[in-house]
N, C-alpha and C positions, 0 to 999 in steps of 0.2 A: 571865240576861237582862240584869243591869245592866251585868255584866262586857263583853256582848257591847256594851251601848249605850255604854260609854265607849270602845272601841277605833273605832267610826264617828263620833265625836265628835271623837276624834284625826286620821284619814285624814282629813276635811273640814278641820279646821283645818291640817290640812301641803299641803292643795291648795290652798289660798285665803291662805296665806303665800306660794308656790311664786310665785300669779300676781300678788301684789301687789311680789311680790320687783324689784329695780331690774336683780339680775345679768342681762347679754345672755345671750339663749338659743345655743345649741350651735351652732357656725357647721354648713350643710349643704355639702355636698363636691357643688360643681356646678361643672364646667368652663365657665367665664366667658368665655373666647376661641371658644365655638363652641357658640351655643345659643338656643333661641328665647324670646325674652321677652314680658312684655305687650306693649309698643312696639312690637315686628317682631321681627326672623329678623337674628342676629349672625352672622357668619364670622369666622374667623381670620383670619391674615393669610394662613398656604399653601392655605386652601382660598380665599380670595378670588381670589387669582392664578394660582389650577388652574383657577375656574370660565371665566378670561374673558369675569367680568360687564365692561360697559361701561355709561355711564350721558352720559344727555342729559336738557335741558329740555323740558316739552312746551311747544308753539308753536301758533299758529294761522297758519293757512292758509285759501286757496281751496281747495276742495276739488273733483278734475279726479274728474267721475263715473265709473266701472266700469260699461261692459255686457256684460251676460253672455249670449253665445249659445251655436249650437252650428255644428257646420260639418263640413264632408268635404274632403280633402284628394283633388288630385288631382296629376296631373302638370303640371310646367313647361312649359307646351306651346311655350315656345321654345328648349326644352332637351332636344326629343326629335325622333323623326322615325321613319315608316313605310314601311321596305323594302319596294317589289310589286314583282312580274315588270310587267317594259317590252312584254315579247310573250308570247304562248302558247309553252309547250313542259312540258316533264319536269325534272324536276327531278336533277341526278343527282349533286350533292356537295352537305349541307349544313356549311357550317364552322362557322358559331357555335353555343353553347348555352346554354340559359338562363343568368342571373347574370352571361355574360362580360363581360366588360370589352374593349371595341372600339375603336378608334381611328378617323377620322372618315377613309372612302375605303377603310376595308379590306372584303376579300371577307369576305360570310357564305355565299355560298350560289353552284351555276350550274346553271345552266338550258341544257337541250339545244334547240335552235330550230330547227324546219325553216326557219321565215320567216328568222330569223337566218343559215340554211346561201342560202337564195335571195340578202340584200342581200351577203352575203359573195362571192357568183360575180358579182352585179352590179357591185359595185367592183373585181373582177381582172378583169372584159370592159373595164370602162374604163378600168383602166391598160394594159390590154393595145390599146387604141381608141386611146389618147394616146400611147403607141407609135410605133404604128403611121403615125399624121396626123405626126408629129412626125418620124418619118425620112424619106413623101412631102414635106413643107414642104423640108426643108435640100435634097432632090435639086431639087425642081421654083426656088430660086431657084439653082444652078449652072446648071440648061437657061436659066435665061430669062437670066443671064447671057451665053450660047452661044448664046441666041436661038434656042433650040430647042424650048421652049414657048413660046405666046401670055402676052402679060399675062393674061387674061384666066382660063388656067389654073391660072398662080401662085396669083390670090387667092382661086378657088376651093379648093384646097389648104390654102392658107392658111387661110381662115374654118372647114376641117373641122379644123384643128389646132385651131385656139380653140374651137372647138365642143366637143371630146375635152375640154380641160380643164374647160369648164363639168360635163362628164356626171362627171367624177372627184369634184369638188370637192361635186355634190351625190349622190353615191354614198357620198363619205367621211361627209357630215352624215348622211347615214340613219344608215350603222353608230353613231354620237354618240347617237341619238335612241334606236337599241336599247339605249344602254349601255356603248358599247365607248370607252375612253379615246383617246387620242391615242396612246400606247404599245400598246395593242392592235392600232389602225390598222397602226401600223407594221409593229408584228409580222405582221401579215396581208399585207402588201406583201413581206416579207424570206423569207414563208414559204408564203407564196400556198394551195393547196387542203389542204397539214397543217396548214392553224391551226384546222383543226377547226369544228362550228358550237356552241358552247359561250360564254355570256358571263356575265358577273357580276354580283352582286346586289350592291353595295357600300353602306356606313354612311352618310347624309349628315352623321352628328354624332358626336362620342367620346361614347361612357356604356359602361351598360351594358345587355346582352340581356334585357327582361323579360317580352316575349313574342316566340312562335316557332311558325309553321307550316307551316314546309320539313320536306317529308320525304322523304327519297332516292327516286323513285318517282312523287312525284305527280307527275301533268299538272297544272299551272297555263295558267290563262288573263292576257292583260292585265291590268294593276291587280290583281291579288290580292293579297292581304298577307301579308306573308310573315315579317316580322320586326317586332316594337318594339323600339328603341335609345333611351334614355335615359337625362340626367345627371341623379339623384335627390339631389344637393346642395342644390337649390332645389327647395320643391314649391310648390303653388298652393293655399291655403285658402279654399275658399268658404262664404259667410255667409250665413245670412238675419239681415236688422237688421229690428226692426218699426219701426210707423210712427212711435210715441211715442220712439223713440231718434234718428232720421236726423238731429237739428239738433245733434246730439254726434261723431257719426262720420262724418269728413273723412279723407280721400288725406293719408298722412304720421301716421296715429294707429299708435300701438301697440297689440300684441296679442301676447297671452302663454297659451297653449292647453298644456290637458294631455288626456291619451287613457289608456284603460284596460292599454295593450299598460307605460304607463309611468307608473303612478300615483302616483309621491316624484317625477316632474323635470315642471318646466316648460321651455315650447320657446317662444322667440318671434321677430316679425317685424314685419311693415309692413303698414299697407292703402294699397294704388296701386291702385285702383277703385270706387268706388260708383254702384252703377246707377242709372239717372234714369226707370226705370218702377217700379211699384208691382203687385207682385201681386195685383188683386183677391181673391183667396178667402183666402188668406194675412196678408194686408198687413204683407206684406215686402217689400225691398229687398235682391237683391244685393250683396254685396259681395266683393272679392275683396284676399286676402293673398297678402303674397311671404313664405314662411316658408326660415329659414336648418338645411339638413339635412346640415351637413355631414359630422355625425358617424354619418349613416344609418339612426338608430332610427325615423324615421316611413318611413312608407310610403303611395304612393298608393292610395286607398278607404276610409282609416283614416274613422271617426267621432268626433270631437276634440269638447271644452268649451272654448271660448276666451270671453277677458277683452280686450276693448277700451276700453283710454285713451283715453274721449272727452276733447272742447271745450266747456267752459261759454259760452255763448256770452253770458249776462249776468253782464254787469260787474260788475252792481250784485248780485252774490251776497257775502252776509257771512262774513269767514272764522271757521272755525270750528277748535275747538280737535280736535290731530291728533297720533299717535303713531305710531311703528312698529306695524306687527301683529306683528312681533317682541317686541315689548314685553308683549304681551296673552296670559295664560294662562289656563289653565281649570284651576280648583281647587273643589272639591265642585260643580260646577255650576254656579260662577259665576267670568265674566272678571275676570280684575283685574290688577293692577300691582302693580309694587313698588317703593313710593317711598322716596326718598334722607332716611334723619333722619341719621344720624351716620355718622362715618366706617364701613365695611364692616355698615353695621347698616340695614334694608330692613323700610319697612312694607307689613302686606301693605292696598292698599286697592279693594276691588270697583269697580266701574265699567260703565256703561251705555254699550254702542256704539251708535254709528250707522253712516252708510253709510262705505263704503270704496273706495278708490282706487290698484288698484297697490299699491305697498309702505305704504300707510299706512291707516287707520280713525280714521272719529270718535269724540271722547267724550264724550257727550250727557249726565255727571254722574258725580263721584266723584272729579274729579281739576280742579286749577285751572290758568290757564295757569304757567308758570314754575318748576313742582315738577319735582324733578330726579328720574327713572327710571332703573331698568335699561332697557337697551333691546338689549342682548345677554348671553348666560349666564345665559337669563334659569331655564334647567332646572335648574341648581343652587337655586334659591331655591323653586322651586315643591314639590322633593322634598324642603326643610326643611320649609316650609307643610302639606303631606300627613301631616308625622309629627307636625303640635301640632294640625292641626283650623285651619278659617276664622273668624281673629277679626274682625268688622268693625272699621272704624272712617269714619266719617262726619264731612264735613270742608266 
């Protein structure tokens, strides 16, 4: 037992020299250029400039409110147009079909027309009437020169020649009103009872075909509908705004909407309308966007969330201190930043948002004006952060 007591007598006194000892302890093998410290999150130099972190100061500002509605997209209704039959008949070609692509004036469709075959023989009786009064006129002035008709018969003759031309001229506007062009017309003049009674349905606008109900067969009556033609480049978004927003959204605001068919892109436009009634049961307003489709992902009917860039309309609002939402990540639960202390080296510091605006959000504590942020690349720093855990730091 004694033997045992002098050997822990030893071991205590070689630890209690060890720690009064002056020698520095054992350097640890820690790679220095890329690693997180108490202070923030260090990079290197290749991974600083792989991350394409960028950094700015935070700033204050007005800050331009965000309303958030919801909305339906519909068509440009000055960017489309609805093909009907002009008369009753049958249908017996349809050309177009959904999706095509149509040029403004071309045939989609023709229609067989008795009425159409009736104004067709009315216009050859009256070129055949104008004819007619038109070779009596040239005989009857050679007689009266010969003085072998009466004046009196001359201009009888006469008034039934102009007469013929009145009956042609509104013979030819009937067949116009059925549909038939000027080059139709003609054709029907050069080719008289085989020009068939058949006319055309044609586009009054380029798009494309996105509805169609021509079908080789049917009888159509007047005004039917037969085709929609549509350029979906432009659509139309309409809004309900409640009543507590209307003195922020003005004609010329922006609006930037996203929709489920496209949940990573936003899409934006214009508002050129806001209604001047109020829906009692709703209390909403109208409103109407010009959205830019050129690339053809929406479609009219969609069910869209859109974000309007209102107008603060008091001046005397205080600016408030304002970052990118670029800038703002979510680490265990909580937003934060990461602010600039040394060169490539980022603290991480929480923060309290408030409202937002467009590309930017308030910050209502944790951050002071003039503290220099990332405020892009900002994913490299957040998956440093993830691998030490969220150190506050309060400031």
């Amino acid at each position: 037992m004694k033997t045992a007591s002098r050997y822990v007598v030893l071991i205590a006194g070689l630890v209690l020299l060890a720690a009064c000892s002056d020698r520095p302890a054992e350097p640890v093998d820690i790679n220095e250029e890329d690693h997180e410290e108490a202070g923030g999150i260090s990079l290197s130099a290749e991974a600083y400039q792989a991350s394409g972190i960028a950094v700015a100061p935070a700033v204050t500002a007005r800050l331009i409110p965000t309303i958030r509605v919801t909305g339906t997209l519909s068509y440009d209704e000055r960017r489309m147009a609805i093909a009907t039959a002009r008369i009753g008949g049958r249908i017996t070609r349809a050309v177009a079909d959904f999706g095509q692509r149509v040029s403004k004036g071309q045939v989609l469709a023709w229609i067989d027309s008795p009425e159409l075959g009736a104004a067709q023989a009315g216009y050859l009786q009256a070129a055949g009437m104008i004819r007619l009064h038109e070779a009596e006129y040239q005989r009857a002035k050679l007689l009266l020169e010969g003085q072998a008709i009466s004046r009196g018969e001359f201009l009888r003759r006469e008034a039934d020649w102009h007469a013929s031309q009145v009956g042609l001229q509104a013979a030819e506007r009937n067949l116009h009103i059925l549909g038939l062009s000027q080059d139709d017309v003609e054709r029907l003049s050069r080719d008289g009872d085989s020009a068939g009674h058949e006319y055309p349905v044609r586009s009054a606008v380029a798009g494309r075909v996105t509805e169609r109900a021509a079908v080789p067969g049917r009888v159509v009556a007047a005004d039917d509908e037969l085709f929609t033609v549509a350029d979906l480049g432009s659509l139309w978004l309409f809004l309900q705004v409640f009543e507590k927003d209307l003195p922020a959204v003005t004609e010329g605001a922006a609006v930037t909407l996203t929709c489920e068919s496209h949940p990573e892109e936003t899409f934006r436009g214009t508002i050129d309308f806001v209604g001047q009634v109020l829906d009692e049961h709703s209390r909403t307003v109208r409103a109407r966007a010009v959205i830019d489709n050129r690339a053809g992902e929406l479609k009219p009917g969609m069910f869209v969330y859109a974000s309007i860039e209102g107008t603060r309309l008091d001046e005397a609002d205080e600016p408030r201190l304002v970052v990118p939402k670029e800038a703002v990540a979510g680490v265990e639960g909580r937003d934060v930043v990461f602010v600039k202390v040394e060169e490539r080296t980022f603290e991480i510091r929480p923060v309290v948002l408030g409202e937002s605006s467009g590309e930017r959000v308030e910050i209502l504590s944790g951050l002071k004006e003039g503290e220099i942020i990332a405020v892009s690349g900002v994913f490299t720093l957040k998956s440093e952060a993830l691998k030490g855990g969220l150190e506050e730091h309060h400031h």
